[in-house]
N, CA, C and O atoms as CSV, one atom per row, in Angstrom:
chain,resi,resn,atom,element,x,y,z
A,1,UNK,N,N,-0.488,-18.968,1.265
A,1,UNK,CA,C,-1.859,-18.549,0.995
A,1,UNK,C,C,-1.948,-17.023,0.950
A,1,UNK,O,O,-2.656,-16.477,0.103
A,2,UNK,N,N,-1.127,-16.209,1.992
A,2,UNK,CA,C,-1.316,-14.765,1.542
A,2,UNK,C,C,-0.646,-14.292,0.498
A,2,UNK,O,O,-0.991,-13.150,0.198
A,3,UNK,N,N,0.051,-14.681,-0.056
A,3,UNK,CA,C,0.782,-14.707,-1.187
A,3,UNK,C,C,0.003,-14.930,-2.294
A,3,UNK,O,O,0.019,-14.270,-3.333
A,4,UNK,N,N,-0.485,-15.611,-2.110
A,4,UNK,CA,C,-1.283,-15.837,-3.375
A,4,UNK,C,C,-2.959,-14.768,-3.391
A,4,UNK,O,O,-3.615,-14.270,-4.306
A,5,UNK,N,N,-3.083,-14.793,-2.198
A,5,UNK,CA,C,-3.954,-13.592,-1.902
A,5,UNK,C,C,-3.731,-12.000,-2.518
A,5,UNK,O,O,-4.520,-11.321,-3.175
A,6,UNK,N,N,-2.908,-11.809,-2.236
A,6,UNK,CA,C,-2.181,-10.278,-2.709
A,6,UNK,C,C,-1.842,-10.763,-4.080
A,6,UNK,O,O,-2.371,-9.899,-4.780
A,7,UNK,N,N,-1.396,-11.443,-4.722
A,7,UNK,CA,C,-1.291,-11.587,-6.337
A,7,UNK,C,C,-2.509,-11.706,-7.124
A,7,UNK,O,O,-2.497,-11.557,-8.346
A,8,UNK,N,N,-3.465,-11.947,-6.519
A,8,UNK,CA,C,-4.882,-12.162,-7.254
A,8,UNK,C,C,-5.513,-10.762,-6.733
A,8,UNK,O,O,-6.286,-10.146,-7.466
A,9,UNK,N,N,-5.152,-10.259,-5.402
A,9,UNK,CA,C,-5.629,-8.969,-4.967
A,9,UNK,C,C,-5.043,-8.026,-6.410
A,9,UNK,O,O,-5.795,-7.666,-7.316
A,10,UNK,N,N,-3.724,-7.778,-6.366
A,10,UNK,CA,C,-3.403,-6.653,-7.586
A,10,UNK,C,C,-3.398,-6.823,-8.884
A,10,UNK,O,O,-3.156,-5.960,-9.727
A,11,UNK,N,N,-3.759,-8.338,-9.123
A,11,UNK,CA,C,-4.423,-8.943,-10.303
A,11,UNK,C,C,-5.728,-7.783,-10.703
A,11,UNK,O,O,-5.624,-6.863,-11.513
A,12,UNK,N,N,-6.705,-8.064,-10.046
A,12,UNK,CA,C,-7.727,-8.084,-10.161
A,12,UNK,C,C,-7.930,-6.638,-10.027
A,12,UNK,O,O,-8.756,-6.097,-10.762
A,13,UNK,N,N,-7.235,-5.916,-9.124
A,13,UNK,CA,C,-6.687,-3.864,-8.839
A,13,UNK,C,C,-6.300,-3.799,-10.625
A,13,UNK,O,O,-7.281,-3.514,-11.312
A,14,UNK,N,N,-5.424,-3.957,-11.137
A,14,UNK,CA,C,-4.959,-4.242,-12.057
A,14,UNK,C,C,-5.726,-4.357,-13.069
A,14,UNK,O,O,-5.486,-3.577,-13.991
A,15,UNK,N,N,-6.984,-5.424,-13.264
A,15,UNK,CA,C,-7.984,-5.107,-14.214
A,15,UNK,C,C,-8.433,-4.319,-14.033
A,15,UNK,O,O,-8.230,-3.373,-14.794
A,16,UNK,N,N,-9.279,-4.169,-12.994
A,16,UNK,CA,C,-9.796,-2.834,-12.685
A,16,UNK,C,C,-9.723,-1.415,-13.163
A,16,UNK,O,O,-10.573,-0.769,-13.774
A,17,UNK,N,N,-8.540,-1.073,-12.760
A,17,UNK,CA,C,-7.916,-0.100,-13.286
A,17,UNK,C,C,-7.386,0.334,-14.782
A,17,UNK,O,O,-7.170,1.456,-15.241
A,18,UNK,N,N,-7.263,-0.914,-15.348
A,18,UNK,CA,C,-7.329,-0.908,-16.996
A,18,UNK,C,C,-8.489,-0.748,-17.607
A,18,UNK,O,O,-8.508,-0.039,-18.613
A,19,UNK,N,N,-9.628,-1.330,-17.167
A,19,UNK,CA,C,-10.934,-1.442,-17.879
A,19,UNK,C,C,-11.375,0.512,-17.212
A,19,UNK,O,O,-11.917,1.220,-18.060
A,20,UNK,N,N,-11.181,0.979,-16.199
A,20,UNK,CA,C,-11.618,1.979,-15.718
A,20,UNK,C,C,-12.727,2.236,-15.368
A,20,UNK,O,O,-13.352,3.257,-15.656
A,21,UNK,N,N,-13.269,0.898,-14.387
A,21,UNK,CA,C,-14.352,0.640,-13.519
A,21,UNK,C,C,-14.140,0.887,-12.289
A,21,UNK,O,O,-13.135,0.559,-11.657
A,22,UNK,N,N,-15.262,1.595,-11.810
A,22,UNK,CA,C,-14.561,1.795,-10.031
A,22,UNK,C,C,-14.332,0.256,-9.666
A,22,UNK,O,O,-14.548,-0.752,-10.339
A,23,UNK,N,N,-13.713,0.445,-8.100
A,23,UNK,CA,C,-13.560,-0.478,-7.483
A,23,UNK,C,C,-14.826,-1.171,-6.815
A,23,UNK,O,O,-15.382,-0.394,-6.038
A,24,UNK,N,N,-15.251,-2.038,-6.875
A,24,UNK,CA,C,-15.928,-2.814,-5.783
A,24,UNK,C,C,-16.024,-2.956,-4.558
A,24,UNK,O,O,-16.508,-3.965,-4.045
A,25,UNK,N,N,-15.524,-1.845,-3.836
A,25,UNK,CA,C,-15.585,-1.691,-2.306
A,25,UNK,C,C,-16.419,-0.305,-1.582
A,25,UNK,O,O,-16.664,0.749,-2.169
A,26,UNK,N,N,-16.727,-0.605,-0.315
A,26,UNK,CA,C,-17.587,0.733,0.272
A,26,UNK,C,C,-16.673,1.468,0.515
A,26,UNK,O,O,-15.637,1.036,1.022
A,27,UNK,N,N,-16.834,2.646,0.232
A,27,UNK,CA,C,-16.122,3.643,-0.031
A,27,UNK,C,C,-16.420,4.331,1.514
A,27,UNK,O,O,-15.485,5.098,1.744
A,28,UNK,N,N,-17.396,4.323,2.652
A,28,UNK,CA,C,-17.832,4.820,3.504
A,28,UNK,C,C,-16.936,4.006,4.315
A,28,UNK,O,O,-16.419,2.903,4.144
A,29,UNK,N,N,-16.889,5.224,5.626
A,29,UNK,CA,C,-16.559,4.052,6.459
A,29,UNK,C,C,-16.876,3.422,7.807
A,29,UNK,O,O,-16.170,3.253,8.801
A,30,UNK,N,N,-18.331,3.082,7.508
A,30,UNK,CA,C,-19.077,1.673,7.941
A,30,UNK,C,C,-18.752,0.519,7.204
A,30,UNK,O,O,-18.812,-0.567,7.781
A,31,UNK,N,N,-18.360,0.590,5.818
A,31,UNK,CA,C,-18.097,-0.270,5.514
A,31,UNK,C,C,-16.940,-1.203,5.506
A,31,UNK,O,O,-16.878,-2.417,5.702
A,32,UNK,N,N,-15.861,-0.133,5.172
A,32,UNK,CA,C,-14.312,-0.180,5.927
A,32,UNK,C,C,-14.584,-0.666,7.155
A,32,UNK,O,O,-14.479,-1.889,7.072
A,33,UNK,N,N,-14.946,-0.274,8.509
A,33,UNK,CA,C,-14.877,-0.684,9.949
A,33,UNK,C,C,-15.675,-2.389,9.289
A,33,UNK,O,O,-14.921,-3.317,9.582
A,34,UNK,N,N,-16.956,-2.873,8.522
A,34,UNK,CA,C,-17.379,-3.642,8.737
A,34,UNK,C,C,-16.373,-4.940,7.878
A,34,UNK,O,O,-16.713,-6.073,8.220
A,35,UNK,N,N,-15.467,-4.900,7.064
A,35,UNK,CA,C,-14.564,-5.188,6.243
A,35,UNK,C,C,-13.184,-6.178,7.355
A,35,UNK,O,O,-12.685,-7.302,7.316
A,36,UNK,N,N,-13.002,-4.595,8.487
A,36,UNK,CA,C,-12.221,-4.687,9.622
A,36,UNK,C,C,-12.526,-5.853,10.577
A,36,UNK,O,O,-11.807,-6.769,10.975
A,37,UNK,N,N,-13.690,-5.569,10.802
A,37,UNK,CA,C,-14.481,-6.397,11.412
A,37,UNK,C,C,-14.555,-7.698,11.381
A,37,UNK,O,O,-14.547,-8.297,12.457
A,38,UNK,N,N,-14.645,-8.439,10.129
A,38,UNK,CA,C,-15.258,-9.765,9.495
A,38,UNK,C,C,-13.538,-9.906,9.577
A,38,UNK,O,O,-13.252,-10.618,10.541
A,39,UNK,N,N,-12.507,-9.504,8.953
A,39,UNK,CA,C,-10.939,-10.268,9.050
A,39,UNK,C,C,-10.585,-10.415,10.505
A,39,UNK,O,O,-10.012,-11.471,10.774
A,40,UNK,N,N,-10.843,-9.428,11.693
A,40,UNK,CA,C,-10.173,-9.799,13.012
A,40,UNK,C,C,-11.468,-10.790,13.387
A,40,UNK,O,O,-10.998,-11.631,14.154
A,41,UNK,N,N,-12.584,-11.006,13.230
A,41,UNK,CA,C,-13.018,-12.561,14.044
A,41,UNK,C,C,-12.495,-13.187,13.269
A,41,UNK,O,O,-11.743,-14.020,13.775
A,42,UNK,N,N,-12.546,-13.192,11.768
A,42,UNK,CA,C,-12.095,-14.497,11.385
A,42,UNK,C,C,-10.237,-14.817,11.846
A,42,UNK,O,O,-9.734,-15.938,11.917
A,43,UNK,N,N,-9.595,-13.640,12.072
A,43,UNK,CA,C,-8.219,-13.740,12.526
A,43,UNK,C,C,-8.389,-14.353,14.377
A,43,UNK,O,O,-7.444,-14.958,14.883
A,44,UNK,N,N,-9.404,-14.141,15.009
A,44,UNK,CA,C,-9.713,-14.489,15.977
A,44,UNK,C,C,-10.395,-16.194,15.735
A,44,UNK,O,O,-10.852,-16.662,16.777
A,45,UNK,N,N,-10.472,-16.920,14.756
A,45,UNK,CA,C,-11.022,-17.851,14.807
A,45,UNK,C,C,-13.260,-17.807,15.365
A,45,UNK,O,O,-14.104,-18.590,15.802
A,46,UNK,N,N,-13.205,-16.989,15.119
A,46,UNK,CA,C,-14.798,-16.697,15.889
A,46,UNK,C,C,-15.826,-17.182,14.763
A,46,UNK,O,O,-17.039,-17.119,14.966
């Protein structure tokens, strides 16, 4: 499953970067920490 995660991740980096659209992510970082956040509960099962 992470495997296939990261191939659709640089898939999709990959369009991105061809079409020359920013990225879709918060660039701040509240948003980063809140990003952080949501993977360790869910890595915590919470």
């Amino acid at each position: 499953m992470t495997v296939a995660a990261l191939l659709v991740g640089v898939s999709v980096g990959a369009l991105f970067a061809f079409l020359r659209v920013p990225i879709p992510a918060p660039p701040e970082l509240p948003g980063v920490v809140a990003i952080v956040g949501i993977y360790l509960l869910d890595a915590l099962g919470l």
